[in-house]
N, C-alpha and C positions, 0 to 999 in steps of 0.2 A: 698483184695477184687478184684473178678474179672472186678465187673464196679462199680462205684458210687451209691446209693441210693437218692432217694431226699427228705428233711427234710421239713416238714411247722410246724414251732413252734412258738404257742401263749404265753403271757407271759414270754418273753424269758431273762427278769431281764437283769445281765451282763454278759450273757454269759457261768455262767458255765457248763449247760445243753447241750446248745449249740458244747461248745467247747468238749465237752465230747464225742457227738454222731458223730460230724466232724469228730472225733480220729478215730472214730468203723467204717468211710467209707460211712459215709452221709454227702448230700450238699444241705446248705439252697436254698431252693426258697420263702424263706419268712420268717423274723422273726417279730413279733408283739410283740412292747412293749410300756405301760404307761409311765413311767418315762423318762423324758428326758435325763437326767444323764446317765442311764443304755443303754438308745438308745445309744448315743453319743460315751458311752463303746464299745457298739456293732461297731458302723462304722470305730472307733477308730483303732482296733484289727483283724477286717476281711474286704472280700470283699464281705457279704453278701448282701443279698437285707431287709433292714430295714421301719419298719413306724412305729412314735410314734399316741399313744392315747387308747381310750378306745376299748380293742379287739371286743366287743361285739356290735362295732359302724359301721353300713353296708357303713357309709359316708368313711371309714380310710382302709377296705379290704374290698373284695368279697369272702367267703369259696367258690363259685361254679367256683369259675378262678383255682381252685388246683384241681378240680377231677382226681383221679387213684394216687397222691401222694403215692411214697413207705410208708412213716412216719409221722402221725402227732403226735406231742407232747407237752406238756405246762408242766410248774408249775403253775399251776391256785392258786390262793390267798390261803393263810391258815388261816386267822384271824376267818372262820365261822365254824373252825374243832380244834382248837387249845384248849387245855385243859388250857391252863392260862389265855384264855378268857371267854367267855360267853357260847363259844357252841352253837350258833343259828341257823346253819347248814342251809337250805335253807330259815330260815326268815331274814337271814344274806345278806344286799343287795348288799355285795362284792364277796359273793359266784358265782363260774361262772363254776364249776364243772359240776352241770347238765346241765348249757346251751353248754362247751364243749363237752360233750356226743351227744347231739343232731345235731353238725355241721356232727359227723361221718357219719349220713345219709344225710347230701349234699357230701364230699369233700370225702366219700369212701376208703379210704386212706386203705393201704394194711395192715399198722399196727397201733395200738393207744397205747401211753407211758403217762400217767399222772402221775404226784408223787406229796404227797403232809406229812402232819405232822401225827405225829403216833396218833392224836386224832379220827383222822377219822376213824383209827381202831376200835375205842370204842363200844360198844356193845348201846351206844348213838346212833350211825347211822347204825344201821343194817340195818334197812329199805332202808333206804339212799340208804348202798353199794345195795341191794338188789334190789332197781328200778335201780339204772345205770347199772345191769349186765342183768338184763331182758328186760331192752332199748337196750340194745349191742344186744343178742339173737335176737329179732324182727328185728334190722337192718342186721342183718345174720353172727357175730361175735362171740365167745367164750371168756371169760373174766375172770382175776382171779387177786387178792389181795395178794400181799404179803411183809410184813413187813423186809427192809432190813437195816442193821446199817451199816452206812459208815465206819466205824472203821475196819467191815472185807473185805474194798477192798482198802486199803492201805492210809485213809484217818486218822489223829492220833487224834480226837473226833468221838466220840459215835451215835451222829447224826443220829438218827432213822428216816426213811422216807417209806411211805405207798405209794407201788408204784402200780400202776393199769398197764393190758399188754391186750390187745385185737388184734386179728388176725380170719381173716376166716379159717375156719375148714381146709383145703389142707393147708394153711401154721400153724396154731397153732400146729398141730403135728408132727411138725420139733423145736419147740419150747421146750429149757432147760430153766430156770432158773440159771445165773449166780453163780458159787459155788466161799465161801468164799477162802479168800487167806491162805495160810499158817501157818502166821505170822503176827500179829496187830504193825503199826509203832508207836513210840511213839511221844510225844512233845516234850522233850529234844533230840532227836537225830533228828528230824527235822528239827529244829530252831536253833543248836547250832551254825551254822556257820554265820547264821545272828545276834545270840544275841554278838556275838564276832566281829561283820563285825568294830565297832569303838574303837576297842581296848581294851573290857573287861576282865582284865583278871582271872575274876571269870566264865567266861564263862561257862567253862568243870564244874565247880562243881554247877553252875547251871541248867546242863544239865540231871545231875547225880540227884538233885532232881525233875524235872521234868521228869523223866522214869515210864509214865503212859500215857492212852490213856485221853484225855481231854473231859468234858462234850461238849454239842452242843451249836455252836456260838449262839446267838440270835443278830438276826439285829436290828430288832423293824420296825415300819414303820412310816409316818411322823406325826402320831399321838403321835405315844407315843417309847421312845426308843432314844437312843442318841450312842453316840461314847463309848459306853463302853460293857460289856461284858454279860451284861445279868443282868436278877435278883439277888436278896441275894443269894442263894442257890449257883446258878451259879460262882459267884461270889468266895462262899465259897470251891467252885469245884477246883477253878482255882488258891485260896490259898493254896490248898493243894499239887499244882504243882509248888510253888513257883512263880505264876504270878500273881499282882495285878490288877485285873478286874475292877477297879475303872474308868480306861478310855482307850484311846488307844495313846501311845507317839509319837510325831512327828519324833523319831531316837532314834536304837540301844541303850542303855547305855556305857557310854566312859570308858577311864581309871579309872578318878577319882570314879565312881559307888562302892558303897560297897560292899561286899559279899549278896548274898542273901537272907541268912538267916537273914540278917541284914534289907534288902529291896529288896520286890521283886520288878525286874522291871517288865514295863509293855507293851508288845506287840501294834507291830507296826503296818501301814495296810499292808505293805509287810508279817510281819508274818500272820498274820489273811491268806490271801490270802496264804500262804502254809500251811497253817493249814487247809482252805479248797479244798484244792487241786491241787489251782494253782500251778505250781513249774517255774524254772528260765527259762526252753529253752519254757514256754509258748510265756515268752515275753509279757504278757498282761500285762496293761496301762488304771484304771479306773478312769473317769471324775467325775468332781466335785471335791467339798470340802469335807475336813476327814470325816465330817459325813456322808455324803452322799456316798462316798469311800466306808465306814465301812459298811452303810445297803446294797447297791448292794454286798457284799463280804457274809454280813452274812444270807442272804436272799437266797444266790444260791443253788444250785443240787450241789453235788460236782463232777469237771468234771471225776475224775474214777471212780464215781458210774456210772453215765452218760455212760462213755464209756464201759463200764461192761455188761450194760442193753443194749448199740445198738450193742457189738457183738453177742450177745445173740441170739437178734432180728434180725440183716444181714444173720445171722446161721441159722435162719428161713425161713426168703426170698427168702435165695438162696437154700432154701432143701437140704443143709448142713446135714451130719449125716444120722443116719436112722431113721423112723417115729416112733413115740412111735402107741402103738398097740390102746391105749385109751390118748388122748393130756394132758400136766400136765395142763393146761389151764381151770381147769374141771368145774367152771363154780358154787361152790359148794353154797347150798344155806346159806344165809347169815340171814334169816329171815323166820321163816314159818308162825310167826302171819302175815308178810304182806303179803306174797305170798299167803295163805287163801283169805285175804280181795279181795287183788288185781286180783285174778280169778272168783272171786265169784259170780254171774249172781244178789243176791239179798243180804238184809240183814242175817247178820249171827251170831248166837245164841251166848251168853256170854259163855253157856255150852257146847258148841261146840267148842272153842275155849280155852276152858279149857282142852279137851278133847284130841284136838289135837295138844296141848304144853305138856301134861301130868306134869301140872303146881298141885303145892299141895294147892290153893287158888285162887277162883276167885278175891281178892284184887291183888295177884300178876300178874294175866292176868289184870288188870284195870290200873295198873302202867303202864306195856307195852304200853299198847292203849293209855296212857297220853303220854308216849315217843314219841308215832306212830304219834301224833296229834301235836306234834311240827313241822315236816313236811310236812302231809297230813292234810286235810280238812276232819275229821272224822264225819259222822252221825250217829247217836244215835236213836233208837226207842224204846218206851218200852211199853213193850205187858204183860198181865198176867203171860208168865211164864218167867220174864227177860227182860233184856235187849238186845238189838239185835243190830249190827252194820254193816257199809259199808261205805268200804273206797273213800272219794272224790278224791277231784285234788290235784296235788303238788303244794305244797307253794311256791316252788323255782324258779328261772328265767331262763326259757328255750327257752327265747329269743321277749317274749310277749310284744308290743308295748304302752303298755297299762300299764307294772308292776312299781312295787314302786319303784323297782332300778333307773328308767331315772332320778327319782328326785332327790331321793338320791345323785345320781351325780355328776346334778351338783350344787347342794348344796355343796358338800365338794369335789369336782375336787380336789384343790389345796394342798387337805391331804389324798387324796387316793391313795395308794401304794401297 
């Protein structure tokens, strides 16, 4: 890089987002994070500028102290986009997606990186993606969604992540998308030299069944989730690479360990942490206890997808390459039942709306509008020929001093992660 970029990133966990985009030639002028554990990671490992608490708390940062930032970016929570949850998307009152969207029109910032879990791809949140790309447009930004597995940028789990890119028009079309690597690394040649570090010397032949890419860590958070590897399924992922997911071991297995096949052992928070991408010349040092170790480890960006996506985005900044003729950025609609609603000066017809889904049943346009109504505020009219609709306000927290989140809060501060 010709000169540094400068990075503000909210919900910045332990760093591995962070340390990922540091790689690509950005430097913190702020990280925000909840968790004190994860903070502590942070000051531990860098000489960033840290503050712990609730990002959305105007007492703990100011967004208007960062205007013209090259990079804002976060991992904003997943628990209200996750498909092993509930799915409650903005009546989720950890959701802080939409209220990051709405900082870009104070803090400006040249580019916006948010990643979060493959749920939020779901045809669940069309609408959803559909208002934060038309909030991006209004604020003068071009935006686009794309589904990336960590497995093809040298990370050895599958680790699907929905990554959001927005940039104004003169730089989005300097903007590629990160192209997969070559070659997928696997778990036993990742880890073989640590499952050997205390003298196993079954090691090699457990490396030998481990020659596969591994499912995606699950952290959990302080609700629910502990020092182990995930659900059943998950679990049953990681037996089939010869690791026992039951929990996570204090050290290596010794001499004495049996063969493998016999017992598989079970991954340390050092392996965890090269499984998600830390490796040895990081040198990073996570605070806390195992469990707490394990969820900042399984909770993070992995830092090569990370640094994947800010060469990307440097490559942009700096009008690297040559401009594509139309940006891949393209902004593509994601919903046209809400994008009807959403421009619509009045109420608008059930048949109307059938018309223009070219939907084979107004029950199947009525489902949609139950979808549409989990996060918007839908009114209903009904006239002699139908039903007729318009779309209200978003459910979600976009920063309103007034919303259910503040309670939320700090009702359960102490387990929110």
């Amino acid at each position: 890089m010709s000169h540094k970029l400068s990075l503000l990133e909210i919900c910045a966990g332990a760093g591995g987002q962070g340390l990922g985009l540091h790689q690509a030639g950005f430097d913190h002028v702020l990280a925000v994070e909840l968790d004190a554990n994860a903070a502590q990671t942070l000051r531990n490992n860098s000489d960033w500028s840290v503050v712990v608490g609730d990002v959305a708390d105007p007492e703990v940062w100011d967004p208007s102290h960062f205007v013209g930032v090259d990079l804002f970016a976060g991992g904003v929570p997943c628990p209200p986009f996750s498909i092993a949850g509930k799915q409650l998307g903005s009546s989720d009152e950890r959701d802080l997606f939409a209220w990051a969207i709405e900082q870009v029109a104070i803090i400006k910032p040249r580019a916006l990186l948010l990643e979060n879990v493959r749920g939020l791809a779901s045809p669940r949140f069309a609408a959803y993606r559909q208002r934060v790309l038309d909030r991006l447009s209004e604020f003068g930004y071009v935006g686009d969604w794309r589904l990336l597995y960590s497995a093809d940028f040298g990370v050895p789990q599958l680790r699907p992540r929905f990554v959001l890119v927005a940039m104004r028009p003169e730089d989005a079309e300097y903007f590629r998308w990160p192209e997969p690597l070559a070659r997928r690394v696997h778990v036993g040649e990742t880890l073989r030299d640590l499952m050997a570090a205390n003298g196993w010397p079954h090691a090699d032949a457990w490396a030998m069944l481990a020659d596969g890419v591994g499912p995606t860590l699950v952290g959990g958070s302080k609700k629910h989730g502990g020092a182990d590897l995930g659900p059943t399924r998950a679990k049953q992922a990681w037996a089939a690479l010869a690791v026992d997911g039951r929990g996570v071991a204090n050290e290596a297995p010794g001499p004495e360990w049996p063969h493998p096949s016999e017992a598989a052992p079970r991954l340390t928070i050092e392996m965890v942490a090269r499984l998600q991408g830390w490796v040895s010349d990081d040198d990073w040092h996570f605070a806390g206890l195992k469990t707490s170790k394990y969820r900042q480890i399984g909770n993070a960006f992995p830092p090569p997808v990370a640094r994947a996506m800010g060469l990307s985005i440097a490559r942009a900044l700096n009008h690297d390459g040559l401009p594509h003729a139309l940006p891949e950025l393209a902004g593509d609609v994601h919903d046209p039942l809400y994008r009807e609603l959403a421009e619509a000066q009045d109420f608008v017809s059930l048949h109307r709306l059938v018309t223009l889904l070219n939907a084979n049943s107004e029950v199947l346009v009525q489902r949609r509008l139950a979808v549409l109504a989990r996060d918007f505020h839908l009114d209903v009219r009904s006239t002699t020929d139908g039903a007729m609709y318009r779309l209200g306000a978003f459910k979600g927290f976009v920063g309103q001093s007034d919303h259910d989140r503040h309670a939320y809060f700090e009702a359960n501060r102490s387990k929110i992660s």
